[in-house]
C-alpha positions in Angstrom: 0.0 0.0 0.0 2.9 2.3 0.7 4.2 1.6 -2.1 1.7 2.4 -4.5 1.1 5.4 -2.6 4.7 6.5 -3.3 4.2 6.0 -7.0 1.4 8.0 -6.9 2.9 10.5 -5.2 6.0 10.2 -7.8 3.8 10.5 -10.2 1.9 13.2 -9.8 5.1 15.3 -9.1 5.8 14.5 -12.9 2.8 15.3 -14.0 3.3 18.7 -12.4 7.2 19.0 -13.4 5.5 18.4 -17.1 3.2 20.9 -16.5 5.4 23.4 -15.5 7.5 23.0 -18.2 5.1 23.2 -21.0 3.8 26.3 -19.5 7.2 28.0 -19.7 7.7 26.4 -23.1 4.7 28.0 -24.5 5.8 31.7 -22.7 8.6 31.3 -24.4 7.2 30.8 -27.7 4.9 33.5 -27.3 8.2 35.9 -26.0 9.8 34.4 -29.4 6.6 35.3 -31.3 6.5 39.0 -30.4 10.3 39.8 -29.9 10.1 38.4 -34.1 7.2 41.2 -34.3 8.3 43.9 -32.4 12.0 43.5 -33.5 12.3 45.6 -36.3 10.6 48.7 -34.7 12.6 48.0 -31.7 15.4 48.7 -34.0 14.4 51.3 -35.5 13.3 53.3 -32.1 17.1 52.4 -30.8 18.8 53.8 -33.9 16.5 57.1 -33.4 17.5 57.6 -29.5 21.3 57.2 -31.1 20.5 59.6 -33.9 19.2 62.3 -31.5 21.5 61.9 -28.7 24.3 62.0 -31.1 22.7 65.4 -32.9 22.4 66.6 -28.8 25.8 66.1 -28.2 26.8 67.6 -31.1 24.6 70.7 -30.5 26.0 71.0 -27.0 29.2 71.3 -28.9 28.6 74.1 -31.4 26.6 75.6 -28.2 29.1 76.0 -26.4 31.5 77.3 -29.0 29.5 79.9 -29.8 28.8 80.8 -26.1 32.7 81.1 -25.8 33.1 82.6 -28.8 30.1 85.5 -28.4 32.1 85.9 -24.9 35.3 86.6 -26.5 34.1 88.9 -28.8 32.1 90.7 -25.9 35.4 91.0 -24.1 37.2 92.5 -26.9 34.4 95.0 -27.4 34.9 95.9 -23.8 38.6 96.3 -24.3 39.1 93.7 -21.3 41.0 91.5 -24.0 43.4 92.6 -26.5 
């Protein structure tokens, strides 16, 4: 009686191991299904966050050689520069 009462007990631990697994087997499918989707806009958003951060950065850099530039000219107007 023990015995079979072990089995069943393997048993249904199997049966639930299975489960489990075909359950994150078909999540992953589904993952697999919409990353296949969604990919190429995915793409396409991450090379348009490049695009503008690199035109920022650049921006910041004819910024702020203007700013120092518009200051040296101010200074020589002054006469505080030669």
């Amino acid at each position: 009686m023990e015995l079979q009462s072990a089995k069943i007990d393997l048993l249904v631990k199997d049966l639930e191991k299975n489960r489990e697994e075909q359950v994150v087997k078909e999540q992953l499918e589904k993952m697999e299904k919409c990353l296949q989707e969604y990919e190429p806009e995915i793409m396409e958003r991450k090379t348009q966050t490049f695009t503008r951060d690199k035109l920022n950065y650049q921006y910041g850099i004819v910024y702020t050689f203007a700013k120092r530039f518009d200051n040296l000219v101010g200074e020589r107007e002054n006469g505080t520069i030669d």
